[in-house]
MOPAC internal coordinates of N, CA, C and O (Angstrom, degrees):
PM7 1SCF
backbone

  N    0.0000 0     0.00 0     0.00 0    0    0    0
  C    1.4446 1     0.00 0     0.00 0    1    0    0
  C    1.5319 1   110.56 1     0.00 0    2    1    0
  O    1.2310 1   111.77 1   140.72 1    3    2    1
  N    1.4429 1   133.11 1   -39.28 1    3    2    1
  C    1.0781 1   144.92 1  -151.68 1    5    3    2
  C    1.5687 1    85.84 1   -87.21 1    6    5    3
  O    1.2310 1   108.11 1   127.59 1    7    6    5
  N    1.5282 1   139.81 1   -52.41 1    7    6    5
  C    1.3484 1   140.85 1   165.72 1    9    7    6
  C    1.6892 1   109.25 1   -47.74 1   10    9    7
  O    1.2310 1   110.35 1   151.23 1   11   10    9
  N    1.4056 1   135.73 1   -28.77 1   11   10    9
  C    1.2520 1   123.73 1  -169.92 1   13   11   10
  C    2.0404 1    83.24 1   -97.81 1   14   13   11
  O    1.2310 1   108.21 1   119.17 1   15   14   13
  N    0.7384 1   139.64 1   -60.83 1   15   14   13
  C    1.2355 1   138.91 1   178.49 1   17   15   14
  C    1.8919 1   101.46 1   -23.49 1   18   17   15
  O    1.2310 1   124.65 1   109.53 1   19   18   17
  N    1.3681 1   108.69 1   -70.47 1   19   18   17
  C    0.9409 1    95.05 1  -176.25 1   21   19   18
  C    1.4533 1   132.20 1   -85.50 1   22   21   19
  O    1.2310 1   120.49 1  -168.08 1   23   22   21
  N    1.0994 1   116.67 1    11.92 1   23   22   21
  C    1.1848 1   107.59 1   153.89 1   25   23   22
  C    0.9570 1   139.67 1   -95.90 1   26   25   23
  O    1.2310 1   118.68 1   173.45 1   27   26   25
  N    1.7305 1   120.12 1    -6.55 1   27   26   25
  C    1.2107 1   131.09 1   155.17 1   29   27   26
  C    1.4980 1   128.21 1   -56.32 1   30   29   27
  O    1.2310 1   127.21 1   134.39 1   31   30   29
  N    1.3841 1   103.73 1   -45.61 1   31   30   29
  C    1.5218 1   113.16 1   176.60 1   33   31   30
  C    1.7691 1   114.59 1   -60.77 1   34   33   31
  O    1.2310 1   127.61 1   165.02 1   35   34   33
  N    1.4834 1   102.96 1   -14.98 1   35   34   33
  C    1.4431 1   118.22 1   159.38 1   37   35   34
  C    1.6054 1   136.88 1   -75.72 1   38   37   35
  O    1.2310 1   130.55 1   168.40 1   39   38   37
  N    1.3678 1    97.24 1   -11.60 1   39   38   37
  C    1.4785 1   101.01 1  -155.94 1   41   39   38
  C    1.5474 1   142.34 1    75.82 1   42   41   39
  O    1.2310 1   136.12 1  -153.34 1   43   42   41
  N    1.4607 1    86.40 1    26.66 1   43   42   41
  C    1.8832 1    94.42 1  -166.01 1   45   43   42
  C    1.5041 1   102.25 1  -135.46 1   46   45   43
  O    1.2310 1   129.05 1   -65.06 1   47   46   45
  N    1.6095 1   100.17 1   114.94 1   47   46   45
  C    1.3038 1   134.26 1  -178.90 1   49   47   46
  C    1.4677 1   103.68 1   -59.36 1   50   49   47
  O    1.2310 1   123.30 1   -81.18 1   51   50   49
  N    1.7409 1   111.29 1    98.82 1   51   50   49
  C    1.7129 1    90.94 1   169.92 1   53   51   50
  C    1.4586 1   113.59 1  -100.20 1   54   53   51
  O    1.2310 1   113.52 1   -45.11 1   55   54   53
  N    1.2332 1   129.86 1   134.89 1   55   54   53
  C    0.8897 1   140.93 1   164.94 1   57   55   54
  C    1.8333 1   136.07 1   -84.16 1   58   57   55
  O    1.2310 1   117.37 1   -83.30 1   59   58   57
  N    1.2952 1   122.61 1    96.70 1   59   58   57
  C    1.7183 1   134.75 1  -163.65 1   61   59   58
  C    1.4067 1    94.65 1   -77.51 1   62   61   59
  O    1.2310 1   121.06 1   -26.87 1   63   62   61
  N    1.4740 1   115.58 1   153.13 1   63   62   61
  C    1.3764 1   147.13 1   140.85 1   65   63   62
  C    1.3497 1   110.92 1   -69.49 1   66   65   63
  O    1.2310 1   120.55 1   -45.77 1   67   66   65
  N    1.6431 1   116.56 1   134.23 1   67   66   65
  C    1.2223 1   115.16 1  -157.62 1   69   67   66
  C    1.7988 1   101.30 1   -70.42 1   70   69   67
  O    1.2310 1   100.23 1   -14.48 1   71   70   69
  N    1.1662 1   153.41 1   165.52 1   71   70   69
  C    1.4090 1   134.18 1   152.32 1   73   71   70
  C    1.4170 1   111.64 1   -37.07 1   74   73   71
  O    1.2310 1   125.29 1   -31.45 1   75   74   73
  N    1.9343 1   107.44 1   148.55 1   75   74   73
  C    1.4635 1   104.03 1   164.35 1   77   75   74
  C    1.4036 1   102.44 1    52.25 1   78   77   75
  O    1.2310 1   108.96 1  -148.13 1   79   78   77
  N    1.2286 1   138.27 1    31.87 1   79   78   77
  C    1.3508 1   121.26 1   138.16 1   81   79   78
  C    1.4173 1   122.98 1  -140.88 1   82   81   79
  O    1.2310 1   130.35 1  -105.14 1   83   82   81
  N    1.1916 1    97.65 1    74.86 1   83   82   81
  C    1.8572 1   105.41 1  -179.27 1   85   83   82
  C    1.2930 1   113.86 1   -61.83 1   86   85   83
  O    1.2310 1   108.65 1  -175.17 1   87   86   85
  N    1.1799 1   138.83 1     4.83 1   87   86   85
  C    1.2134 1   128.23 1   161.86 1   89   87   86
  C    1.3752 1   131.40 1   -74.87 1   90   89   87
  O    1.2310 1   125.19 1   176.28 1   91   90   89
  N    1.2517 1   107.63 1    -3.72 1   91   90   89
  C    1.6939 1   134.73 1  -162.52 1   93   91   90
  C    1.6789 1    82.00 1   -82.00 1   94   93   91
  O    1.2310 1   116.94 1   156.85 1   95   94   93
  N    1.2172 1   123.42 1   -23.15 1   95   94   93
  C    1.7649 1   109.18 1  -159.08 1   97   95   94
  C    1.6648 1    84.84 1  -152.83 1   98   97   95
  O    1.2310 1   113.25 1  -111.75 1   99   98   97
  N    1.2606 1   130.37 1    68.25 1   99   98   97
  C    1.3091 1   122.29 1  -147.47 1  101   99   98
  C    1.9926 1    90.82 1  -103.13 1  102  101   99
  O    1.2310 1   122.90 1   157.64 1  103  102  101
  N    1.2165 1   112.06 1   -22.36 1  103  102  101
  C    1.4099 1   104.88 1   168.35 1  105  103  102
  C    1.2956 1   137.42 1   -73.95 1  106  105  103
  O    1.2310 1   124.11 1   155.56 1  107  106  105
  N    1.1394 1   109.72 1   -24.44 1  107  106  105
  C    1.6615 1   130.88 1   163.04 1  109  107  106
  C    1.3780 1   111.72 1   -68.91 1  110  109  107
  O    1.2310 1   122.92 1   126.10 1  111  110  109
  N    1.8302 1   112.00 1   -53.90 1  111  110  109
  C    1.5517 1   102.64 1  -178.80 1  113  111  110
  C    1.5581 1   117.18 1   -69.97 1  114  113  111
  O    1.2310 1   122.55 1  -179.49 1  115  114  113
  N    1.2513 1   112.71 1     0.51 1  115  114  113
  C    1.7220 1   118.93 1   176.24 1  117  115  114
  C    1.5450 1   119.27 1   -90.94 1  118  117  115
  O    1.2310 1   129.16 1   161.01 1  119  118  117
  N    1.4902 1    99.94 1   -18.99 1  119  118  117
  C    1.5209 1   124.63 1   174.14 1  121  119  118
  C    1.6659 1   109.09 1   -77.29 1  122  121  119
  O    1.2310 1   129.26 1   134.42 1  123  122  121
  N    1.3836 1    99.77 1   -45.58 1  123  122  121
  C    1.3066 1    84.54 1  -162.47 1  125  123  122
  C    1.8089 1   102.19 1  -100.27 1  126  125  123
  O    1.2310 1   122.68 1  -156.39 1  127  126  125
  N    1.2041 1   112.47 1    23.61 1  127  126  125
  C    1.5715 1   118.47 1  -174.37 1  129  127  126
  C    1.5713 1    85.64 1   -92.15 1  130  129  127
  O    1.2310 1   119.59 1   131.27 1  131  130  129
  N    1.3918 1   118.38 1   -48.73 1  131  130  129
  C    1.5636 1   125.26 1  -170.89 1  133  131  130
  C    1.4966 1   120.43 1   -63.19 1  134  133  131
  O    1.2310 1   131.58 1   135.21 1  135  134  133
  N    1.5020 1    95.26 1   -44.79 1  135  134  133
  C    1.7949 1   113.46 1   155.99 1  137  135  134
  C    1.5113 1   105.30 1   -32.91 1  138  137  135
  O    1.2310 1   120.79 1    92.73 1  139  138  137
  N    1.2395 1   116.10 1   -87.27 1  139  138  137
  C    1.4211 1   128.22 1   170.74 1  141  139  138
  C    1.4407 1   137.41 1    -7.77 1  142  141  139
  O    1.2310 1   129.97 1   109.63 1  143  142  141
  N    2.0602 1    98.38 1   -70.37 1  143  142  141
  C    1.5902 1    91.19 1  -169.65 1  145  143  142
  C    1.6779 1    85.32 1  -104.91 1  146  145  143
  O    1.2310 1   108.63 1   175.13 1  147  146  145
  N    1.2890 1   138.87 1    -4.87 1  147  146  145
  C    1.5953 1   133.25 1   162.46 1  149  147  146
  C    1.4636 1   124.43 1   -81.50 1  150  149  147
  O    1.2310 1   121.70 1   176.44 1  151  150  149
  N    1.1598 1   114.36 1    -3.56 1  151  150  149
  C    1.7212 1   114.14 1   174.71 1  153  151  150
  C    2.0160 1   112.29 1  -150.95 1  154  153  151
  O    1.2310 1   124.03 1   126.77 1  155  154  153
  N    1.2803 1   109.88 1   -53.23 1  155  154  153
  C    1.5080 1   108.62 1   179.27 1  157  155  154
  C    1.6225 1   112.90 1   -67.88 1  158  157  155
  O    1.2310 1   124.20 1   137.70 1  159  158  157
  N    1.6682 1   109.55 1   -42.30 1  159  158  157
  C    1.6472 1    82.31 1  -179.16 1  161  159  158
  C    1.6451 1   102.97 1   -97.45 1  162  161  159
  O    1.2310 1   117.13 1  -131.60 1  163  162  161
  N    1.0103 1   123.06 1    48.40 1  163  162  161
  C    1.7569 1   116.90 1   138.21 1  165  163  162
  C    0.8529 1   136.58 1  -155.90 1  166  165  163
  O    1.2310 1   127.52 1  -124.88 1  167  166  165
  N    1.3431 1   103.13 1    55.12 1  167  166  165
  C    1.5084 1   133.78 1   152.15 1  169  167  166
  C    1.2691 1   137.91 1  -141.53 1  170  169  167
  O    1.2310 1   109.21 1   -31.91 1  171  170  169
  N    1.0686 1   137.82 1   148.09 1  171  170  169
  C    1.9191 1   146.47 1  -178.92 1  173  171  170
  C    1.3614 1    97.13 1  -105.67 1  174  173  171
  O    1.2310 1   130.49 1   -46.09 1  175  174  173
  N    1.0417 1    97.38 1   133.91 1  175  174  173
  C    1.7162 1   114.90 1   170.14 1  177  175  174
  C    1.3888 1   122.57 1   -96.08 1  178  177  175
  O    1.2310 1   121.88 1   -32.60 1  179  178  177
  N    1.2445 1   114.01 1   147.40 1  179  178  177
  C    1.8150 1   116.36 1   177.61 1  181  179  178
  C    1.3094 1   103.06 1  -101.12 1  182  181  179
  O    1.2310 1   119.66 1   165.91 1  183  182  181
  N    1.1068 1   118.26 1   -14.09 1  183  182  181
  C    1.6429 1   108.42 1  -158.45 1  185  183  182
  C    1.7809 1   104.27 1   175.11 1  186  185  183
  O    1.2310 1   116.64 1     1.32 1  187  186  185
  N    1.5692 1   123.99 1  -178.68 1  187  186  185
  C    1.1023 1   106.41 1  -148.35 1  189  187  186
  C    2.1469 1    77.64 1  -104.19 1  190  189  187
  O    1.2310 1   118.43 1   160.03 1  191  190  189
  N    1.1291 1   120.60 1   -19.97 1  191  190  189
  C    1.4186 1   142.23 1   159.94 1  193  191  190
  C    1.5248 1   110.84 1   -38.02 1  194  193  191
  O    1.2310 1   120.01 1   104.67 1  195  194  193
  N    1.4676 1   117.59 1   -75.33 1  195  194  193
  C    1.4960 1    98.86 1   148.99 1  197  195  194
  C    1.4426 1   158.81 1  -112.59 1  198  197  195
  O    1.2310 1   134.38 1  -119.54 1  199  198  197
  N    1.3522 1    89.79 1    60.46 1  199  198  197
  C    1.6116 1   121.63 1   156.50 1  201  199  198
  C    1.4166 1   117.04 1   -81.94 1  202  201  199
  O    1.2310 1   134.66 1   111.47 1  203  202  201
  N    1.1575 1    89.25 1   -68.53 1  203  202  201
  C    1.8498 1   120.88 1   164.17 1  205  203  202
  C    1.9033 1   101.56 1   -23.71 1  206  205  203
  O    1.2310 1   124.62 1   103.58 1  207  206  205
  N    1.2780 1   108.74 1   -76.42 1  207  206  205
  C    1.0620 1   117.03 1   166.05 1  209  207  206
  C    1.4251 1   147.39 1   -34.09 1  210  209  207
  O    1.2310 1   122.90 1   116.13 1  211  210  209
  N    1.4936 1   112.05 1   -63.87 1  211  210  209
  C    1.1827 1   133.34 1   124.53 1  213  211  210
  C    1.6939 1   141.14 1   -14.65 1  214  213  211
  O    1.2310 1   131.21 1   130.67 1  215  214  213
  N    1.7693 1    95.96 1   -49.33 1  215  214  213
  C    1.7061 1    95.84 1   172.61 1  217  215  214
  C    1.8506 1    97.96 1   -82.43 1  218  217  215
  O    1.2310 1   111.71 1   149.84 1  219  218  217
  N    1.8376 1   133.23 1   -30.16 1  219  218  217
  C    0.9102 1   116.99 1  -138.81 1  221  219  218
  C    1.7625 1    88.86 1   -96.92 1  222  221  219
  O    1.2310 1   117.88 1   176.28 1  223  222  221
  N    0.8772 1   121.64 1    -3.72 1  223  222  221
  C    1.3075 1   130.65 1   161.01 1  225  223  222
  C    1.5832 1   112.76 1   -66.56 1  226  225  223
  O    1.2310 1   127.64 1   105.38 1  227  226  225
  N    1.4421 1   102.90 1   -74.62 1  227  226  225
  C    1.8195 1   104.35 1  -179.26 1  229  227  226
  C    1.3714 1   104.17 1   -45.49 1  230  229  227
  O    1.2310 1   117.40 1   133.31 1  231  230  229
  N    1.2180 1   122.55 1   -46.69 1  231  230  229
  C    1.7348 1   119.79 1  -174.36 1  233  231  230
  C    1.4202 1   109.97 1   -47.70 1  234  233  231
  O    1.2310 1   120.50 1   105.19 1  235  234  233
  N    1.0294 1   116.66 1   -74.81 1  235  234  233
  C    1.5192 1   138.34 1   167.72 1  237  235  234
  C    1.3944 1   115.24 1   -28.46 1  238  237  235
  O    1.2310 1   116.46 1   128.62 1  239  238  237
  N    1.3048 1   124.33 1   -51.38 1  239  238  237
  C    1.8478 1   126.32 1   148.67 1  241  239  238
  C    1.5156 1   109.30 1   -30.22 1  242  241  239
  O    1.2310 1   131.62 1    96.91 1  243  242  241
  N    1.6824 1    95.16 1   -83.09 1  243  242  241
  C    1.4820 1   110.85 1  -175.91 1  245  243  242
  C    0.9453 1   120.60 1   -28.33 1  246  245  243
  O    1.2310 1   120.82 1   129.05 1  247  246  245
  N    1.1529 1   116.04 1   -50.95 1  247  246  245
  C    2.3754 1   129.45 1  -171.61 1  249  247  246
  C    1.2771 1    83.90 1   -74.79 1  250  249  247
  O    1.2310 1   111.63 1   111.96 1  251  250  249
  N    1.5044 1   133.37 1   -68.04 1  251  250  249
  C    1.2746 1   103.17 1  -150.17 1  253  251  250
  C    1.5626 1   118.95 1  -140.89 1  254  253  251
  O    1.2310 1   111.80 1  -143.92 1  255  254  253
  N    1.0574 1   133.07 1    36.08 1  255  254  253
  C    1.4583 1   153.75 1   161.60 1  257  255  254
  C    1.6381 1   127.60 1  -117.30 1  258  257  255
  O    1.2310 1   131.29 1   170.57 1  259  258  257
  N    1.7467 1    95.81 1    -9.43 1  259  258  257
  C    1.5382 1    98.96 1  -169.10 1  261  259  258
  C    1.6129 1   102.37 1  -101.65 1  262  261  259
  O    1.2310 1   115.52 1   -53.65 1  263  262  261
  N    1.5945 1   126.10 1   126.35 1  263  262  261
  C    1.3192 1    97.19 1  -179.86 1  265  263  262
  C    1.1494 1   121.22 1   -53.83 1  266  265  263
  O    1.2310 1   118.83 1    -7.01 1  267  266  265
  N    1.3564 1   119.83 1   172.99 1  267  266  265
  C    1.4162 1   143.13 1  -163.55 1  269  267  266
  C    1.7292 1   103.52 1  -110.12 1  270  269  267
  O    1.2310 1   113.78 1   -11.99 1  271  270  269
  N    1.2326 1   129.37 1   168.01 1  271  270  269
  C    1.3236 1   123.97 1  -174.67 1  273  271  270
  C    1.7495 1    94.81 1  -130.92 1  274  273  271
  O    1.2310 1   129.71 1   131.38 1  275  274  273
  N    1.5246 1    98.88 1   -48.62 1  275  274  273
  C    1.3110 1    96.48 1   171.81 1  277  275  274
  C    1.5580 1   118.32 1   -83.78 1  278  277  275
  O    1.2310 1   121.28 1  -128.21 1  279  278  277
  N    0.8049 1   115.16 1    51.79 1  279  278  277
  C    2.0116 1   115.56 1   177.34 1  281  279  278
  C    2.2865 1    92.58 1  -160.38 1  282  281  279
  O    1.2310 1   134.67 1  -158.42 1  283  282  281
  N    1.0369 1    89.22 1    21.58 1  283  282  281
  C    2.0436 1   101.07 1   176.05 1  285  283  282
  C    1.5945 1    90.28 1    66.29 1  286  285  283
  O    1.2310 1   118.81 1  -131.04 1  287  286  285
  N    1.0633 1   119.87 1    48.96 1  287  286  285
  C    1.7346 1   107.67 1   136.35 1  289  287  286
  C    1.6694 1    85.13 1    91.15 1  290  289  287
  O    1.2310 1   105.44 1  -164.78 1  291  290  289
  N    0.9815 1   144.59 1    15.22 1  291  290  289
  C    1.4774 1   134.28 1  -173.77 1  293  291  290
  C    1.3325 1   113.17 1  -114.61 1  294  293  291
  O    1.2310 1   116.76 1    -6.36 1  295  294  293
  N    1.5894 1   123.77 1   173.64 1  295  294  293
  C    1.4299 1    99.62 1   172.71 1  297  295  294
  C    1.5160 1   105.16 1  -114.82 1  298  297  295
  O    1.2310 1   118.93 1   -15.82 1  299  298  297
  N    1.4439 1   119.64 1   164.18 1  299  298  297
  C    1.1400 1   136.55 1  -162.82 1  301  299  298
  C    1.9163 1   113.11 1   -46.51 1  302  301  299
  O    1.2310 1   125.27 1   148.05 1  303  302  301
  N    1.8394 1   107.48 1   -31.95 1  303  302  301
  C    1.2103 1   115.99 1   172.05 1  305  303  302
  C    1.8069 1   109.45 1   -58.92 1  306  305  303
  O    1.2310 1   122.30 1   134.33 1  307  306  305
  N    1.4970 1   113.20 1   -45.67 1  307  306  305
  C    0.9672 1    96.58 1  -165.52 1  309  307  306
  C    1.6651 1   116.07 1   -87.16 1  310  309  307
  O    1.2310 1   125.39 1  -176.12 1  311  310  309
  N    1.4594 1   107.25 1     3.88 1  311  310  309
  C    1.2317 1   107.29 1   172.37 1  313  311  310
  C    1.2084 1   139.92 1   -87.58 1  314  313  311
  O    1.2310 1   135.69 1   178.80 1  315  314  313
  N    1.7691 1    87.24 1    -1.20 1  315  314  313
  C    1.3903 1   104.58 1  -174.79 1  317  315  314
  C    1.7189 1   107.40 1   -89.65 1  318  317  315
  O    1.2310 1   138.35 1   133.99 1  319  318  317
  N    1.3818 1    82.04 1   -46.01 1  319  318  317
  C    1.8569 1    91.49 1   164.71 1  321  319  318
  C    0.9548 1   104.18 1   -37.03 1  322  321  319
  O    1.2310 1   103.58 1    94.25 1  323  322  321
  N    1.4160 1   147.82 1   -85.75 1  323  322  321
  C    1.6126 1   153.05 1  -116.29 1  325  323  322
  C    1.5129 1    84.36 1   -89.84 1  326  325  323
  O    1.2310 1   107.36 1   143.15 1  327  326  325
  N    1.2751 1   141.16 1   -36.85 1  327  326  325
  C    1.3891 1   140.84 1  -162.74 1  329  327  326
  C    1.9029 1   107.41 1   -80.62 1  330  329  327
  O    1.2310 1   132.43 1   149.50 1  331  330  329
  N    1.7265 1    93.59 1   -30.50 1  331  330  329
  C    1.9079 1    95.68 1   163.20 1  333  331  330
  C    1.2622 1   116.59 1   -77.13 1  334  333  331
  O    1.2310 1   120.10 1   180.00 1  335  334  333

């Protein structure tokens, strides 16, 4: 409540997913499922420094070392190749 409060007093329309229906935002909840069992549950943190660290690494895999499904299963490096 204290988050819809304040964002009103801002001018910023938030908009909810109804309960029980994650499909309403079905790209985000696929993001952050991967978040989850690909970076938060395997690892312990020391500090909020290396977390920080930690996520900007996994990200950086993800975008562009992990194959891709939509680019035929490759990863973004090598697609860039084939495109030079």
């Amino acid at each position: 409540m204290a988050f819809r409060t304040w964002a009103e007093d801002r001018g910023i329309h938030v908009m909810f997913i109804q309960p029980g229906k994650p499909t309403q935002n079905a790209y985000v909840e696929r993001f952050n499922r991967t978040v989850r069992h690909e970076w938060l549950d395997l690892h312990l943190f020391d500090s909020i420094e290396h977390a920080q660290a930690t996520a900007t690494q996994w990200l950086w895999q993800y975008n562009n070392e992990r194959p891709n499904t939509a680019i035929g299963g490759i990863t973004p490096k090598q697609k860039l190749a084939k495109a030079a």
